[in-house]
N, C-alpha and C positions, 0 to 999 in steps of 0.2 A: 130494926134498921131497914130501910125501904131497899129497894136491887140500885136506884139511883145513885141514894146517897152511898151504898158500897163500890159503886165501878165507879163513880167520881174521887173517893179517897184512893184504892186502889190507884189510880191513875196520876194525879196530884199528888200525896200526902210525901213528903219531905222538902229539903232544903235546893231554894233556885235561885240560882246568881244571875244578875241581868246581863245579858251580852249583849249589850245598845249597838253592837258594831251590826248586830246581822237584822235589827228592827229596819221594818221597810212599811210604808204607808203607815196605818195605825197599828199595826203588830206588833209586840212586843215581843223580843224572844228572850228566853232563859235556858241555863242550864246546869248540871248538877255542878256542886262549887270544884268539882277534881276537873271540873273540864278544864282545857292548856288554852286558857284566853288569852291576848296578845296583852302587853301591859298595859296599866289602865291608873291612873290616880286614885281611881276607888271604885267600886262598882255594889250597889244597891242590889237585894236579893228581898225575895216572899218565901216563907215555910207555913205549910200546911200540914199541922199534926193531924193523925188517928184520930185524935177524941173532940176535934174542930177548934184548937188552939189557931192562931192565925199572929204570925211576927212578919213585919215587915222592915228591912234590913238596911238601913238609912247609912250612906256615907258621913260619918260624923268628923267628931277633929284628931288630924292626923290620918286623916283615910282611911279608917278604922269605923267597921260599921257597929253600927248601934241599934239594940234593938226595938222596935216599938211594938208591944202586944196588943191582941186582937183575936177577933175570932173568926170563924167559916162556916159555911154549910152550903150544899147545892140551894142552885137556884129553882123556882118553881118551871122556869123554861131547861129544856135538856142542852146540856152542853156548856152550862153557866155555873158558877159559883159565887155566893152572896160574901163578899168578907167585907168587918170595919175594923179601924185601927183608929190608934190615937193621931197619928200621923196624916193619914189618908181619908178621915169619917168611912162612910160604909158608899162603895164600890160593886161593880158585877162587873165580873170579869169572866168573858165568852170565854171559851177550852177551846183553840181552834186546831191545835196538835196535842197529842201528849205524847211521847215514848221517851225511854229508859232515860235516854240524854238528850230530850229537847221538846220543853212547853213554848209554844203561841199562843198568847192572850190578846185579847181587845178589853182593855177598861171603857167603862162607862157609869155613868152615875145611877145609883139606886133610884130606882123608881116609887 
């Protein structure tokens, strides 16, 4: 395994709820699902497994997310990660924060 692709999962790899509330320009932020979000109707999340498993965490019916699999892996650019889903096709999505409780991302279309 490359030093890239470990200090990107190290950094990513678990489960992120979107908090649309603190998205500003085209950033998106997330955070771990224990975080004390303000109430929400439903809220959409992405998990990044270890072995490059990739779910993207769709409001479904009842407000109840659903999940849509998929996979990951860094991107050839540092600071990127490549993931597709059934939901979403395949996506790059820039790391523009990562710590314990809180990713910034910028999606953008695979190139």
């Amino acid at each position: 395994m490359s030093e890239q692709m470990s200090s990107a999962r190290d950094g990513v790899t678990g489960r992120w709820t979107h908090s649309f509330e603190e998205d500003h320009d085209d950033v998106l932020v997330y955070r771990p699902p224990e975080h004390d979000f303000p109430r929400a109707r439903g809220r959409d999340g992405i998990e990044f497994g270890p072995d490059g498993t990739f779910t993207e965490w769709a409001v479904g019916r009842g407000d109840a997310q659903e999940a849509r699999p998929g996979r990951w892996r860094t991107a050839d650019t540092g600071g990127a990660v490549e993931v597709s889903s059934e939901r979403g096709g395949e996506q790059v999505l820039e790391i523009l924060t990562v710590t314990a409780d809180r990713l910034e991302v910028r999606r953008r279309a695979a190139s």
